[in-house]
DRENTOR-812964 format. One record per residue: residue in three letters; y, z, x of N, C-alpha, C in turn. Coordinates in steps of 0.1 Angstrom, whole numbers, padded with zeros to 4 digits, always signed. Layout:
alaYZXYZXYZX;...
This chain:
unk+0266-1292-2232+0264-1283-2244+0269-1269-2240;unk+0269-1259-2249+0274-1243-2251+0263-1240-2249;unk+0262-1233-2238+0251-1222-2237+0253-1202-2225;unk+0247-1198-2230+0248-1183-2224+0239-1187-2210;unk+0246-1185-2196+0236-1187-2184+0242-1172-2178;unk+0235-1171-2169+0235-1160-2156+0232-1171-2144;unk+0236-1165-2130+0234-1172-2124+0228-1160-2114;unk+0226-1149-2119+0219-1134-2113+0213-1126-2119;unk+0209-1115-2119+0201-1107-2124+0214-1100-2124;unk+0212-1091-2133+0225-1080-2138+0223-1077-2151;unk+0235-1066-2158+0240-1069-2167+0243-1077-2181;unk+0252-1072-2187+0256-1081-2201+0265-1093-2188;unk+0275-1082-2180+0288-1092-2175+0281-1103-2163;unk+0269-1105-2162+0262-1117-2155+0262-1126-2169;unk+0263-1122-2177+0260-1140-2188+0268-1141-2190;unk+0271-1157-2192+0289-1162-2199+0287-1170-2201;unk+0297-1178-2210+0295-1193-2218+0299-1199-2210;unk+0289-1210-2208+0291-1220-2199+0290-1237-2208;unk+0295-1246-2201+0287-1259-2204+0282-1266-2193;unk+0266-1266-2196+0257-1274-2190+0254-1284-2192;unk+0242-1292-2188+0237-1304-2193+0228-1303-2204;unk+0224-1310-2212+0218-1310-2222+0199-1312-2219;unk+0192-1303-2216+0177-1304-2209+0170-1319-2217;unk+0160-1324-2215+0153-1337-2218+0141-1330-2219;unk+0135-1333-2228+0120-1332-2228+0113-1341-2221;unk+0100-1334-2212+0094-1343-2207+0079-1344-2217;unk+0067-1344-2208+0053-1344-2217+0054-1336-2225;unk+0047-1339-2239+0045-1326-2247+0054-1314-2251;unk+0067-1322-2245+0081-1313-2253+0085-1319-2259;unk+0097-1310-2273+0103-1319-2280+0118-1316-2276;unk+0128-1321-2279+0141-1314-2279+0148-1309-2291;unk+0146-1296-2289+0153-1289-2304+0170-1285-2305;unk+0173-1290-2316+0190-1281-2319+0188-1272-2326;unk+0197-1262-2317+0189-1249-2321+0199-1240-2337;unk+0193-1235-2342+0200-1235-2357+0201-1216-2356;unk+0193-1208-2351+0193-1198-2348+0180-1190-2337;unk+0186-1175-2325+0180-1172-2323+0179-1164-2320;unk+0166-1155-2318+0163-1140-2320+0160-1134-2305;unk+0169-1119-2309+0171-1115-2295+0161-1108-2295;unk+0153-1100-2284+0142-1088-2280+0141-1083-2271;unk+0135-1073-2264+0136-1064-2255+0134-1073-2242;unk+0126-1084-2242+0123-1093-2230+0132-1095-2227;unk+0143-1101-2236+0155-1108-2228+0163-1101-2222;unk+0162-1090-2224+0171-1081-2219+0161-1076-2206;unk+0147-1072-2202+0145-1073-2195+0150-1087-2183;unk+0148-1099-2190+0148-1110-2181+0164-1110-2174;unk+0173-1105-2179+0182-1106-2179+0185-1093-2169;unk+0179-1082-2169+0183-1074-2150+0175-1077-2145;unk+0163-1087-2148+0153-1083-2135+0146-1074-2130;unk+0144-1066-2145+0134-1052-2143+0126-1052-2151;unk+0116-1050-2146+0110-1039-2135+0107-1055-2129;unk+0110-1050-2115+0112-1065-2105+0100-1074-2102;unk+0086-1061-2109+0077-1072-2109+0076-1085-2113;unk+0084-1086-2127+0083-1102-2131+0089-1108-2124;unk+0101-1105-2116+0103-1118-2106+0095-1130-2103;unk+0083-1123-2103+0073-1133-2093+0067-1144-2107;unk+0071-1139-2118+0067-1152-2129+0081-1161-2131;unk+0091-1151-2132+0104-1159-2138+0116-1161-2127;unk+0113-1156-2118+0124-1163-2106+0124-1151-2093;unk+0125-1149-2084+0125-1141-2076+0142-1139-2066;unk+0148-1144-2069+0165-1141-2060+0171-1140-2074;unk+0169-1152-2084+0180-1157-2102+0169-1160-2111;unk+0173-1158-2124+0164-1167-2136+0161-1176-2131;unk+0147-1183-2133+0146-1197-2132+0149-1204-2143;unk+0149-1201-2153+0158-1202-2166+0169-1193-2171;unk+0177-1200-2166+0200-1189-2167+0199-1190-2180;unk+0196-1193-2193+0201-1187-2202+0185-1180-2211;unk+0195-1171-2218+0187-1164-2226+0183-1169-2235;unk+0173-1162-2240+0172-1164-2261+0159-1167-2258;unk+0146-1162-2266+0133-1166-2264+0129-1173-2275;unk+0130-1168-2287+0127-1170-2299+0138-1179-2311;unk+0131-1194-2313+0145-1199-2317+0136-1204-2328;unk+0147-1210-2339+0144-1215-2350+0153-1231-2350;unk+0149-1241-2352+0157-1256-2351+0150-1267-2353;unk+0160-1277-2356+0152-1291-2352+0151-1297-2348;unk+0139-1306-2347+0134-1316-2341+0146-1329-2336;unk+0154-1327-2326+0158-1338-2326+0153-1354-2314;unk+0146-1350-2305+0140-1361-2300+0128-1357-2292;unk+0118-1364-2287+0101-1363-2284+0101-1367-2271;unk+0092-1360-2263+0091-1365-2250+0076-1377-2252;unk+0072-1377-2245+0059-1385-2243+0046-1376-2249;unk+0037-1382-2252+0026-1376-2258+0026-1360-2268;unk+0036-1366-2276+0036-1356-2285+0032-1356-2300;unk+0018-1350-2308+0013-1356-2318+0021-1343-2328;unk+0018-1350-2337+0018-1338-2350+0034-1335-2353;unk+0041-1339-2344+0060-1334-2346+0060-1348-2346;unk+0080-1345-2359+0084-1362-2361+0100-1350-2359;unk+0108-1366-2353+0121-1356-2354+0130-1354-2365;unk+0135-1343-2369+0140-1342-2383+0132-1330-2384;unk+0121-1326-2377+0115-1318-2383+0121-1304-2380;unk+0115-1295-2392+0124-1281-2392+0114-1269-2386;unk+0117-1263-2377+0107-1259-2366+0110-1246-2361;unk+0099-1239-2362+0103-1223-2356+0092-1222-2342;unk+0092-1213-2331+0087-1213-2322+0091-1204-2309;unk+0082-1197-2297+0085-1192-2287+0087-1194-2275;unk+0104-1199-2268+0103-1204-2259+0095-1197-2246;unk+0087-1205-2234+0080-1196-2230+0092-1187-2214;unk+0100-1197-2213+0112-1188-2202+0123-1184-2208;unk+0129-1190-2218+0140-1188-2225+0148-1200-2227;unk+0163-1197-2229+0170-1209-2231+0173-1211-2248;unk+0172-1202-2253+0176-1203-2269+0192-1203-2269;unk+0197-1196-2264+0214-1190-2263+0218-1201-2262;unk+0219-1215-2264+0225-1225-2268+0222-1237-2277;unk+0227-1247-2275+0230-1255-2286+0216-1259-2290;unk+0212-1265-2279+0199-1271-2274+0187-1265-2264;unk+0177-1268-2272+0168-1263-2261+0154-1271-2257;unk+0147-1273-2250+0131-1280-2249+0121-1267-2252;unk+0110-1274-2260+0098-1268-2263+0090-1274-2258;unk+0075-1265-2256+0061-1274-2256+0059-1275-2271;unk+0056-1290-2276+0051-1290-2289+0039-1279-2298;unk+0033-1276-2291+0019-1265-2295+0024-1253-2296;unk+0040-1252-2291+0045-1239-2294+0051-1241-2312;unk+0051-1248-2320+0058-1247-2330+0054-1251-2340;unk+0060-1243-2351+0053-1237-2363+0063-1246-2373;unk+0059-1253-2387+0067-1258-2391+0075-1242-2401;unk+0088-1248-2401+0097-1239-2409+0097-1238-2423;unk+0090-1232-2434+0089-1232-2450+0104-1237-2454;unk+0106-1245-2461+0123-1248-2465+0127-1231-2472;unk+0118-1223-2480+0115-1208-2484+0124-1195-2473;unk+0121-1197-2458+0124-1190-2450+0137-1197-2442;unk+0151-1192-2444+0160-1196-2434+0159-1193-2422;unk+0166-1203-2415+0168-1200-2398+0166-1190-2392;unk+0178-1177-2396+0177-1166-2386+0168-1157-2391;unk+0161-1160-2408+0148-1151-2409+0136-1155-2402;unk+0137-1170-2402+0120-1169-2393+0125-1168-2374;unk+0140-1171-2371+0141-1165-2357+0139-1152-2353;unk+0141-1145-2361+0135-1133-2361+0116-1130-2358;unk+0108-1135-2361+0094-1136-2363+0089-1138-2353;unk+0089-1146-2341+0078-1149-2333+0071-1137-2325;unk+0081-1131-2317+0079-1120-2305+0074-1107-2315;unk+0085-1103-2322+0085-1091-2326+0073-1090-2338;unk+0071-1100-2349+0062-1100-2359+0049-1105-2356;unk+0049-1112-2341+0038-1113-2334+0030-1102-2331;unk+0041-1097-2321+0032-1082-2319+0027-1076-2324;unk+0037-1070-2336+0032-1062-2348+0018-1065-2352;unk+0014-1076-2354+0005-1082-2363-0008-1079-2352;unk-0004-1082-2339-0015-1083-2329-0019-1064-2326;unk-0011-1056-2327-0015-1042-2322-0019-1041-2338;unk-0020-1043-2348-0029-1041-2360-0043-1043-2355;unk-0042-1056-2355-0057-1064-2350-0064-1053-2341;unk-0056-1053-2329-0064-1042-2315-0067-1028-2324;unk-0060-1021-2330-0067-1011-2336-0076-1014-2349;unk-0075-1022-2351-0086-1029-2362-0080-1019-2377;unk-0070-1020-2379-0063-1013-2392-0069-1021-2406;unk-0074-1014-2413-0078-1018-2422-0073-1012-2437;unk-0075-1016-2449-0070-1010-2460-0079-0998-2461;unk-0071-0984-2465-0075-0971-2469-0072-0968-2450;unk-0067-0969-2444-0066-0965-2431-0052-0957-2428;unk-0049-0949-2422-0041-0942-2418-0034-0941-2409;unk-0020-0950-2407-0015-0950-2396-0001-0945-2395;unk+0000-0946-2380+0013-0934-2377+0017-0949-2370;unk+0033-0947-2372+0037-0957-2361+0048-0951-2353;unk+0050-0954-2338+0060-0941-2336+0069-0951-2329;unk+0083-0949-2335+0096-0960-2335+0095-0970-2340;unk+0097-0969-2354+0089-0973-2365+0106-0986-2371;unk+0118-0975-2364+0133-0986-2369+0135-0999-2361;unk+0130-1000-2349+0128-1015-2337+0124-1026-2348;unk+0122-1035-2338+0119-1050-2343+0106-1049-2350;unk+0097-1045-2337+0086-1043-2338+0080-1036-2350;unk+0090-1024-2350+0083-1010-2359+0084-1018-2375;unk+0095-1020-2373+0100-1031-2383+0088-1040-2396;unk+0081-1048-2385+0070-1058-2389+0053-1046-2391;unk+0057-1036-2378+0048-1028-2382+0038-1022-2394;unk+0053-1015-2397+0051-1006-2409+0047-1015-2421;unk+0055-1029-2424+0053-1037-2435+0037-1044-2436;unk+0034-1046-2423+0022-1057-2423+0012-1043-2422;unk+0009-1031-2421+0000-1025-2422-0001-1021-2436;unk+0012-1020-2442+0011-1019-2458+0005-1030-2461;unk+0004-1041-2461-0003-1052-2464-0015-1053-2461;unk-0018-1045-2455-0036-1047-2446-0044-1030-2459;unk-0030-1028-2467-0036-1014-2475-0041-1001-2471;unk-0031-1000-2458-0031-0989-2452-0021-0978-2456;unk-0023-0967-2455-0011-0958-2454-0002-0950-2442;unk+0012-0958-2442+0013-0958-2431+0029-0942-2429;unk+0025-0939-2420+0035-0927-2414+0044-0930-2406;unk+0056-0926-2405+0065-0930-2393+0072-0920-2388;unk+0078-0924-2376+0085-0913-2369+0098-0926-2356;unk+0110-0921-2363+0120-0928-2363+0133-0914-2358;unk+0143-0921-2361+0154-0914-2358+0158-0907-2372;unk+0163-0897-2377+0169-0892-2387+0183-0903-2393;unk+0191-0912-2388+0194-0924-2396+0187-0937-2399;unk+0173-0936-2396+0171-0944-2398+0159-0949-2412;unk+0159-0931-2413+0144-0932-2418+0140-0933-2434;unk+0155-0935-2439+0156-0940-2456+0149-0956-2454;unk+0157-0965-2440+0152-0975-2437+0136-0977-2441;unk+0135-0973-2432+0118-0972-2429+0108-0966-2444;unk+0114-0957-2450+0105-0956-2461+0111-0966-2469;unk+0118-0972-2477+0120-0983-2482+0114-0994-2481;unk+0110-0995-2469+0097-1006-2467+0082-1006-2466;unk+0081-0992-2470+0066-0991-2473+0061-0977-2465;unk+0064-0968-2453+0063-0953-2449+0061-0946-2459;unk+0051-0941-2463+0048-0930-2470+0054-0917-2469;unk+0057-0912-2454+0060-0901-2448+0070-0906-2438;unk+0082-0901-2435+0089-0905-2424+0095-0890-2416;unk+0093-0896-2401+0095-0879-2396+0108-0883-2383;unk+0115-0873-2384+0125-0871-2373+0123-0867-2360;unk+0123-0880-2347+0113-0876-2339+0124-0863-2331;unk+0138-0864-2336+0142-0851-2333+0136-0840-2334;unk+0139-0841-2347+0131-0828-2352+0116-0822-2353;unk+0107-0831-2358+0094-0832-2354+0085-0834-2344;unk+0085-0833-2332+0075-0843-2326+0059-0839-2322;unk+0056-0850-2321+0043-0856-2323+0033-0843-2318;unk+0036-0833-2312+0027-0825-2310+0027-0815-2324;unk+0035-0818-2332+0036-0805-2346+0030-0808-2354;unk+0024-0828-2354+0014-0828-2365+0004-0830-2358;unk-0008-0827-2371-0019-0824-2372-0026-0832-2362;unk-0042-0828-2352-0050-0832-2348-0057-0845-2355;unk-0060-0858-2348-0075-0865-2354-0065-0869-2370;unk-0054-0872-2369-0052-0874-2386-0052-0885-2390;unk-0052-0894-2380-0046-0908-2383-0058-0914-2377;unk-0064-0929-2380-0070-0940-2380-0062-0945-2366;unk-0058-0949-2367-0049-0958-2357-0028-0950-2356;unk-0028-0953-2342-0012-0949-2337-0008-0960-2325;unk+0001-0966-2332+0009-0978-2328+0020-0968-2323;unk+0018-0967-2305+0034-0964-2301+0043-0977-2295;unk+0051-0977-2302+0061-0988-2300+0074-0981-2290;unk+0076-0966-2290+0088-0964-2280+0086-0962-2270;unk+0075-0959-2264+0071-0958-2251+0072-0948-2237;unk+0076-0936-2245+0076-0925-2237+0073-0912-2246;unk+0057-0916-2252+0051-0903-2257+0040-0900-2248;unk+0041-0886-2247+0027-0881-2234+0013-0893-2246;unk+0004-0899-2235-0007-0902-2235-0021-0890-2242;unk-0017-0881-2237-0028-0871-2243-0024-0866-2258;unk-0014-0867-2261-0005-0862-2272-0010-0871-2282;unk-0006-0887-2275-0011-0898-2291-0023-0896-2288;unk-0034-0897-2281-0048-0896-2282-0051-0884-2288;unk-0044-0870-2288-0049-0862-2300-0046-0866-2318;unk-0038-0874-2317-0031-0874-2328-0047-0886-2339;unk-0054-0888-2328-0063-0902-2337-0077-0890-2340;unk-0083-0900-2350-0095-0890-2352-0103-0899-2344;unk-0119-0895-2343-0130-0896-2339-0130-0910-2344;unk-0131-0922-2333-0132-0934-2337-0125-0942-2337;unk-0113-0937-2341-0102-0944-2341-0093-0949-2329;unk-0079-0953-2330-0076-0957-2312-0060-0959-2312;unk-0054-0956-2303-0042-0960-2301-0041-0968-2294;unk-0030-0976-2298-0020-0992-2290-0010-0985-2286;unk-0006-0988-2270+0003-0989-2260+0014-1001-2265;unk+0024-1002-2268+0029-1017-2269+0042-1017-2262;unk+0049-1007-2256+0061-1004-2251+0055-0992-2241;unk+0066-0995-2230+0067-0985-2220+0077-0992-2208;unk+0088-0983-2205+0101-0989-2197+0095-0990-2185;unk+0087-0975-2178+0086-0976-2160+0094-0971-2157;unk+0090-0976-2144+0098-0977-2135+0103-0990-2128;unk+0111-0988-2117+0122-1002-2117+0114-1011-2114;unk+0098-1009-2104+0093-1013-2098+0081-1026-2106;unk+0074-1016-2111+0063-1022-2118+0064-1016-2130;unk+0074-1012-2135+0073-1005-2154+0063-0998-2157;unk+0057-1005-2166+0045-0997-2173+0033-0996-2167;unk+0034-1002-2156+0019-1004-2152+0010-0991-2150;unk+0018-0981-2140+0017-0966-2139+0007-0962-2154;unk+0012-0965-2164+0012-0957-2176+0002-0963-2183;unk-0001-0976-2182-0013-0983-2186-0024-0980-2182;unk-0025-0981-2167-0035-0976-2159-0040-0965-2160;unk-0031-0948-2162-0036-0937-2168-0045-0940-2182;unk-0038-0946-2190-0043-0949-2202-0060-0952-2203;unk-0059-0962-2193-0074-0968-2190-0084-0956-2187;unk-0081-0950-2175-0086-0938-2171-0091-0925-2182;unk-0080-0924-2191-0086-0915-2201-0091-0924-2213;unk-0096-0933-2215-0101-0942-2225-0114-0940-2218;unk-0119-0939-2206-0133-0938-2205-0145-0932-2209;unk-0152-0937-2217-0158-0931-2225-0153-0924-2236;unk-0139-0927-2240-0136-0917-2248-0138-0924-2261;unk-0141-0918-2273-0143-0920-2288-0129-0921-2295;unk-0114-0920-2287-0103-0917-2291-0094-0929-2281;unk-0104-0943-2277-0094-0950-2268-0077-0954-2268;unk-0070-0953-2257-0057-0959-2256-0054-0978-2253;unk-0052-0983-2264-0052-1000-2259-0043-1002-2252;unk-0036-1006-2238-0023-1013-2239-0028-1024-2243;unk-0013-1029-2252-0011-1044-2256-0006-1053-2249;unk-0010-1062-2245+0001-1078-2238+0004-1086-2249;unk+0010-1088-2260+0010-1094-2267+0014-1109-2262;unk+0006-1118-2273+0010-1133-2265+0016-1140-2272;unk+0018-1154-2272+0023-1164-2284+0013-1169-2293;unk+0011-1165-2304+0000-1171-2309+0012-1182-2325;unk+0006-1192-2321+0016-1200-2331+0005-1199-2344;unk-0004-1194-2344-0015-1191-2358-0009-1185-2365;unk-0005-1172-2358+0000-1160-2365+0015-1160-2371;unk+0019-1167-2362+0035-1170-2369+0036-1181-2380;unk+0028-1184-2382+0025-1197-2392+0019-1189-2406;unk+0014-1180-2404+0011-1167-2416+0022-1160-2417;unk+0032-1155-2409+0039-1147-2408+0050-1156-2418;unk+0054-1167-2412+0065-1178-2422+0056-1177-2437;unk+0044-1172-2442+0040-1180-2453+0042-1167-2463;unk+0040-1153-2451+0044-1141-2458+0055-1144-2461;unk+0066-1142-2453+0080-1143-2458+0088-1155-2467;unk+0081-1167-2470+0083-1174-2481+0077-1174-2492;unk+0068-1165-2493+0065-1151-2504+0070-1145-2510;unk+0078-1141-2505+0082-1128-2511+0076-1113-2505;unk+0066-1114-2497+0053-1103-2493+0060-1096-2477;unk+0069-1102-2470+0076-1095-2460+0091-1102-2459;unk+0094-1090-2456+0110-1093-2453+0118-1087-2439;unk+0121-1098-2429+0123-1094-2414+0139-1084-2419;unk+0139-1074-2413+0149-1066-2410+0159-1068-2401;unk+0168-1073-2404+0184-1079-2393+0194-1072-2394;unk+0195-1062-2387+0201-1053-2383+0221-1065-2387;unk+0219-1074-2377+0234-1082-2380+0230-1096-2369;unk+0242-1106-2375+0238-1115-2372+0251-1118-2363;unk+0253-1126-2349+0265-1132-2347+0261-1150-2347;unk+0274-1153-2342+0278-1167-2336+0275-1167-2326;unk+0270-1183-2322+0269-1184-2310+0276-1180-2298;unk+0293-1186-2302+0299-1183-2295+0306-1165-2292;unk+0297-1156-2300+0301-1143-2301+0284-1137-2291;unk+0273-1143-2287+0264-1140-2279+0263-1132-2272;unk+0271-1131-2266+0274-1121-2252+0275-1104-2261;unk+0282-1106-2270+0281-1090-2280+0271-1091-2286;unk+0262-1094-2286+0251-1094-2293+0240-1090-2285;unk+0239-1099-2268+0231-1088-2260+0242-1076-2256;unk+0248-1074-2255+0255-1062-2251+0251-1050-2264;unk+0247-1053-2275+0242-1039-2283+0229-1042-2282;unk+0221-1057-2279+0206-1051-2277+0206-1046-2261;unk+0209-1047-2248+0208-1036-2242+0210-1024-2241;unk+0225-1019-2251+0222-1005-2258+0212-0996-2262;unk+0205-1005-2266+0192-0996-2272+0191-0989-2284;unk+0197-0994-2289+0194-0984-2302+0195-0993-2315;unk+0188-1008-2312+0189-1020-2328+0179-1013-2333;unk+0183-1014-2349+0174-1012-2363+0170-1025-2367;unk+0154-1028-2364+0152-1040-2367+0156-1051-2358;unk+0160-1064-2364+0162-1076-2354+0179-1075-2350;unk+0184-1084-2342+0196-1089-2336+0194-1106-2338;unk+0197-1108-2346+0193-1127-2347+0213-1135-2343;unk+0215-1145-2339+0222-1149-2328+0225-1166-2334;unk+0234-1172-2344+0233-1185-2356+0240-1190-2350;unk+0237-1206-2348+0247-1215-2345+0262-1221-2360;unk+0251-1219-2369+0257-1223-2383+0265-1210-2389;
């Protein structure tokens, strides 16, 4: 089969199209053909090997899994052993847990996968797992409720993306702070207020104004978002680069430190796979009630330019990656 591998840490110019073998599912996997899949900041981590702490989960000299892609949307084409609840044919969204979407084919654990609404196409629900997971989960940790007041800061990402939409949903009023092209984006989807983190930042607005602040870019001073919450309220951590070493850890740890005792806590998030949430998330979006933001879509065989602008850094929304 066509798939995107590395056989090192590096770069875009470490991945290339290769043909490998086609993986088999064993227990409790199925084998999926993959129909589309969604790029995110992981893979691009996974893909230099930074911050080098994950080594020690996902390979320590190369990937233990060479090709990319986490989040894939496909079907069911054949069952390993003890697999209930999946038939093949079936149409299936899900988060691979090392990677390996960037090709034709890929293996799943079955309990990873959500069935696909006929409602929601391919590269819209490949879009959803990581990024609309999160979103949904740093709601939860700040406990966002309707009439609540939230700021979300890098609000145009994947993340900010599901952010801003699903807190309008929960009947909150939500604020952003994005880039000056992006921020027609972002009020169009529900921002009441959108601010230029050029021009504005976060220390010009008001003390205690907001219920909850979702930082998704990850290099705002700590004391800065903790002024920005009122009495009660709390900020989510959900992004932070680091350093080469251990990333965010540094910055989490402070976090903890001034959360003590404080009435204005900092959460970091680890967000996980929850296939509950993404099984709501497909029911929103064959609704009508959310709509994933896809910046552009390639070909498979066009992959390689596709992580080469998500390590850029600067996607609006998703980067989703179609075999069809």
């Amino acid at each position: 089969m066509d798939a995107w591998t590395q056989t090192r840490y590096g770069g875009v110019d470490e991945v290339r199209l290769s043909r490998i073998d086609v993986p088999q599912p064993k227990t409790g996997e199925v084998l999926l053909r993959i129909r589309a899949t969604g790029l995110n900041a992981a893979d691009r981590h996974l893909m230099t090997g930074e911050p080098l702490l994950l080594r020690a989960a996902f390979g320590w000299r190369r990937p233990r899994q060479p090709v990319r892609g986490i989040d894939v949307a496909g079907s069911v084409l054949a069952l390993g052993p003890d697999v209930p609840d999946v038939s093949v044919g079936d149409e299936v969204v899900g988060e691979l847990a090392f990677g390996g979407g960037l090709a034709e084919y890929a293996v799943i654990a079955a309990e990873r996968l959500v069935p696909r609404p006929a409602a929601v196409g391919p590269a819209l629900a490949a879009a959803l797992p990581i990024a609309g997971g999160t979103a949904w989960q740093a709601l939860d940790r700040a406990r966002v409720a309707s009439g609540h007041r939230v700021l979300v800061v890098g609000a145009s990402g994947g993340v900010g993306t599901f952010a801003v939409q699903l807190a309008v949903l929960r009947g909150a009023e939500v604020h952003a702070v994005c880039s000056e092209r992006n921020r027609a984006l972002v009020g169009s989807i529900g921002a009441r207020t959108t601010y230029d983190r050029a021009a504005t930042p976060l220390d010009a607005l008001p003390a205690g104004t907001f219920d909850a602040v979702l930082d998704l870019a990850g290099d705002s001073p700590l004391r800065t978002l903790r002024r920005l919450v009122r009495d009660g309220g709390s900020a989510v951590l959900i992004a932070g680069e680091g350093g080469r070493l251990v990333g965010p850890i540094p910055r989490i740890a402070r976090a903890s430190l001034l959360s003590v005792r404080s009435r204005r806590p900092l959460h970091p998030l680890s967000a996980k796979a929850r296939p509950d949430i993404l099984r709501e998330l497909l029911s929103l979006v064959a609704g009508g009630r959310l709509t994933p933001v896809i910046e552009r879509t390639w070909p498979l065989v066009e992959a390689g330019e596709a992580l080469a602008h998500l390590a850029a850094g600067h996607t609006v929304g998703k980067v989703v990656v179609t075999r069809e």
